[in-house]
C-alpha positions in Angstrom: -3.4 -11.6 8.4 -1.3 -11.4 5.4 0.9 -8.3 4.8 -0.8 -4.8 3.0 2.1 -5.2 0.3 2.8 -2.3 -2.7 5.2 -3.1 -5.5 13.8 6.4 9.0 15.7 2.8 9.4 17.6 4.6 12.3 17.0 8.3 14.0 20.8 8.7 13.6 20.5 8.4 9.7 18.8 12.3 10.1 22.0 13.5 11.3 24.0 12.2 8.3 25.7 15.1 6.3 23.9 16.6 3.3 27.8 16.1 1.6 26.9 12.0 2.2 23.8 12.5 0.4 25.3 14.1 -2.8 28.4 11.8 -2.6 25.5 9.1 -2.6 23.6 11.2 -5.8 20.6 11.6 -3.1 19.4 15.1 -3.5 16.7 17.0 -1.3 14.6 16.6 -3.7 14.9 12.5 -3.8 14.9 13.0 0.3 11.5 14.7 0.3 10.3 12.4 -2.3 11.1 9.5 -0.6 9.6 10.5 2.9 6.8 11.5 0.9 6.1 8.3 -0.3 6.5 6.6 3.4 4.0 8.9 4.6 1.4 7.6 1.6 2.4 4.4 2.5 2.1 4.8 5.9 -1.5 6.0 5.8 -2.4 3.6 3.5 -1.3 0.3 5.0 -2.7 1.5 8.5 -6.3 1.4 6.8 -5.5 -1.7 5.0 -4.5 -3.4 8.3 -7.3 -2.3 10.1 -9.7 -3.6 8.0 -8.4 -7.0 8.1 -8.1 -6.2 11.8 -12.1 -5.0 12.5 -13.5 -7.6 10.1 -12.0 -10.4 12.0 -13.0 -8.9 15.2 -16.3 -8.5 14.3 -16.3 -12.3 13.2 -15.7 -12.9 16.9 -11.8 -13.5 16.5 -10.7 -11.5 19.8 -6.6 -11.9 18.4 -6.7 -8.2 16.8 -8.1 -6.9 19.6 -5.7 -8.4 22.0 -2.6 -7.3 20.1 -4.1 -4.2 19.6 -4.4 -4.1 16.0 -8.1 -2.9 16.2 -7.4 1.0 15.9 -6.0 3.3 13.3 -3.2 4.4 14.7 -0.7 4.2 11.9 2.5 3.5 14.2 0.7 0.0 15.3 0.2 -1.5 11.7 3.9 -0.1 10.5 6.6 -2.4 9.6 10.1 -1.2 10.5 11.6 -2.3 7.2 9.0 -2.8 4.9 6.7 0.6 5.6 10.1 2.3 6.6 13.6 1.8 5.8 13.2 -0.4 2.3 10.9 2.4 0.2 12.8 5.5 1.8 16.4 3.4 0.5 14.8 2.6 -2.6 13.8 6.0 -3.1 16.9 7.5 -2.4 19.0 4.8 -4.9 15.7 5.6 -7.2 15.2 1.8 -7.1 11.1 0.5 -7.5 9.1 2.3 -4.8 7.6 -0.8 -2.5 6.7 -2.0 0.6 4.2 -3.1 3.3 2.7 -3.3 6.7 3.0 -5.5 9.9 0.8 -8.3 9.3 -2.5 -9.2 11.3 -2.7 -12.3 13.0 -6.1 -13.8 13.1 -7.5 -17.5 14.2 -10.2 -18.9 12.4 -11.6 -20.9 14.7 -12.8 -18.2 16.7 -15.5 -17.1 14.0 -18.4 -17.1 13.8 -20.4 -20.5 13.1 -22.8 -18.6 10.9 -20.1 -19.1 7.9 -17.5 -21.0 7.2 -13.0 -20.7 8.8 -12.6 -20.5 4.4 -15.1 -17.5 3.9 -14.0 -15.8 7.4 -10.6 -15.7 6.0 -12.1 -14.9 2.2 -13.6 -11.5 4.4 -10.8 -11.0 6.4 -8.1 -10.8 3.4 -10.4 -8.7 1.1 -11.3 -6.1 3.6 -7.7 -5.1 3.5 -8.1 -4.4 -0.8 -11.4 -2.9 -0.3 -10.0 -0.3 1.9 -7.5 0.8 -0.1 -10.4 1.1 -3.1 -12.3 3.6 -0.6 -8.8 5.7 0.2 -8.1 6.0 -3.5 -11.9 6.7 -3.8 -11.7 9.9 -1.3 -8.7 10.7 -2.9 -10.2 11.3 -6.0 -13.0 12.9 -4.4 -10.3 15.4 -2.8 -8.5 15.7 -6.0 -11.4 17.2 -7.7 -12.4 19.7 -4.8 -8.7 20.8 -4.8 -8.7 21.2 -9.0 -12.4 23.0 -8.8 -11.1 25.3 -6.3 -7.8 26.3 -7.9 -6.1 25.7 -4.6 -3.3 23.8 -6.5 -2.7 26.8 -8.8 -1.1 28.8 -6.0 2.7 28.2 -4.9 3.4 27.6 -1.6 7.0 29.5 -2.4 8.0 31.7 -3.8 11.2 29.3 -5.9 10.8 27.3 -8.2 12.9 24.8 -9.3 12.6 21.0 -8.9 13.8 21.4 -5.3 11.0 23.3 -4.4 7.7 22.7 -2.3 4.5 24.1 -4.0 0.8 23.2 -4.3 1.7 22.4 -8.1 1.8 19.7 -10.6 5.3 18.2 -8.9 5.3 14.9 -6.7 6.3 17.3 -3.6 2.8 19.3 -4.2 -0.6 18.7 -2.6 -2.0 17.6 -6.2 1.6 15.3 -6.7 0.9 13.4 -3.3 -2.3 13.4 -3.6 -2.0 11.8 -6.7 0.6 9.2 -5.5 -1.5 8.5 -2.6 -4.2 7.5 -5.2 -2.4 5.7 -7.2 -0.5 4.0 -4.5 -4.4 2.7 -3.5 -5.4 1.6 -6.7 -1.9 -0.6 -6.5 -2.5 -2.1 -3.0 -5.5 -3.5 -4.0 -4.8 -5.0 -7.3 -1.6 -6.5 -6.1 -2.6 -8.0 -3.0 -5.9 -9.2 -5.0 -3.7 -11.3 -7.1 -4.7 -15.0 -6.8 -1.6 -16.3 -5.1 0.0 -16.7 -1.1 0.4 -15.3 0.9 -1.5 -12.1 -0.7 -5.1 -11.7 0.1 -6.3 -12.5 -2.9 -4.8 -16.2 -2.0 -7.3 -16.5 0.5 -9.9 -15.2 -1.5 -9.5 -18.4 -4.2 -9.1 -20.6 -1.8 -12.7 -19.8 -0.9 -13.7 -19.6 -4.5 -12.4 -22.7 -5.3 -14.7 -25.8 -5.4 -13.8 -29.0 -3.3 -12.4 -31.2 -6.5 -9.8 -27.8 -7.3 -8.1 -27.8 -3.5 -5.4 -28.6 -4.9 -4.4 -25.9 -7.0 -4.8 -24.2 -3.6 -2.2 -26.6 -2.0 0.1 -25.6 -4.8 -0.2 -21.9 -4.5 0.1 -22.1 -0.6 3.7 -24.4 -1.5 5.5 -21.9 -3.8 3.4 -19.0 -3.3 6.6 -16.8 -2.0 8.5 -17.8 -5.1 6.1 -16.5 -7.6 5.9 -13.9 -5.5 9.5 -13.2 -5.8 9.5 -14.0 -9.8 6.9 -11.1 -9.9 8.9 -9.3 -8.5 12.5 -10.4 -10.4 11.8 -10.5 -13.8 11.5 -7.7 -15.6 8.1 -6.1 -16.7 6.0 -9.0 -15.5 5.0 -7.2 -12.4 4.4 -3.6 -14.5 1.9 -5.7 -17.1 0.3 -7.5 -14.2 -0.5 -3.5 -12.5 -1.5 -2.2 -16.3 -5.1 -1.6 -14.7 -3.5 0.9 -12.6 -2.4 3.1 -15.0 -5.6 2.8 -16.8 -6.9 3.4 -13.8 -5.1 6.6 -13.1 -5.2 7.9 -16.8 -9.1 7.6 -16.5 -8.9 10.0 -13.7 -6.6 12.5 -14.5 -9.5 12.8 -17.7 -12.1 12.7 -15.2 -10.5 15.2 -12.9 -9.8 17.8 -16.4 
């Protein structure tokens, strides 16, 4: 199945002196920030993957199952560089904060015959979306408990400073991850709903789409990667394309008071 995509490369990089990191600009605060934001992503794409994972298997596919993709274990649907070592560089260079997960491979011909390989596959790619609608969902579920109960009024520490770790407003508190865990939801889904390949939402139109309009399909599936890539090269295009994610998030931060 198609990567979870979202507009610790080495265990020796931990042992790096902090005097690299300043030489670098990197601060402990753009450390934290950064592993922070792995850990979100982390979480995230392991549901994402598992959906597309359980939905196939429950079409009757047994390739999840058999490459053990059928769990939530969040270490089995990581990417090395693309859940790890890409967003914690780009978070350290304070570059765009992206990645993904391992894809999940899945064979259409082992569903079932009670619908067709094209709406299989149309399930398959949106289970991945949906479940990062239900994470940002709880989140905001969790969010509100956490406001009500004025857990995120207390520090954690007693410094402040933008260095340090408290249950505060800053994106190293409980509300601040939280809040870029919810956000980082909301952006899963819309991007990898976006009509093209190899996203989800590619599969999804290709479903949609009746017989006489295959080939706008055909020319999706041909240079889906490089409007993928022009998304993600030309300034802005990408940010107006995810506008309903701020909206999104604006709507709940008035909703959450």
């Amino acid at each position: 199945m198609d990567r979870a995509f979202s507009a610790l490369s080495a265990i020796s990089a931990s042992f790096v002196p902090v005097s690299a990191f300043t030489l670098l600009g990197v601060s402990a605060f753009d450390l934290r920030s950064a592993l922070i934001f792995v850990v979100c992503l982390v979480v995230a794409t392991a549901f994402h993957e598992f959906a597309h994972a359980i939905v196939a298997h429950r079409l009757g596919d047994p390739t999840p199952g058999r490459d053990g993709r059928v769990t939530l274990n969040p270490l089995v649907h990581a990417d090395p560089i693309g859940t790890i070592a890409l967003p914690i560089m780009a978070g350290l260079l304070h570059a765009p904060l992206f990645g993904w997960g391992r894809p999940v491979m899945t064979q259409p011909r082992f569903y079932t015959r009670k619908i067709s390989m094209r709406a299989g596959m149309a399930l398959v790619s949106f289970a991945g979306p949906f479940a990062n609608l239900l994470q940002a969902i709880v989140t905001l579920i969790v969010l509100k408990i956490v406001i009500v109960s004025g857990v995120h009024d207390t520090g954690h520490t007693g410094h402040t400073g933008p260095g340090a770790w408290s249950i505060g407003v800053g994106p190293t508190s409980l509300l601040g991850i939280l809040l870029i865990f919810f956000k980082l939801n909301l952006t899963l889904a819309l991007f990898n709903l976006l009509p093209i390949h190899p996203l989800d939402g590619g599969k999804i139109l290709a479903w949609m789409l009746p017989a006489r309009f295959s080939h706008v399909d055909d020319i999706l599936a041909r240079y889906g990667w490089t409007i993928l890539l022009a998304l993600m090269l030309i300034p802005g295009l990408l940010i107006t394309l995810l506008t309903p994610v701020d909206i999104a998030a604006a709507w709940a931060m008035r909703l959450l008071g």
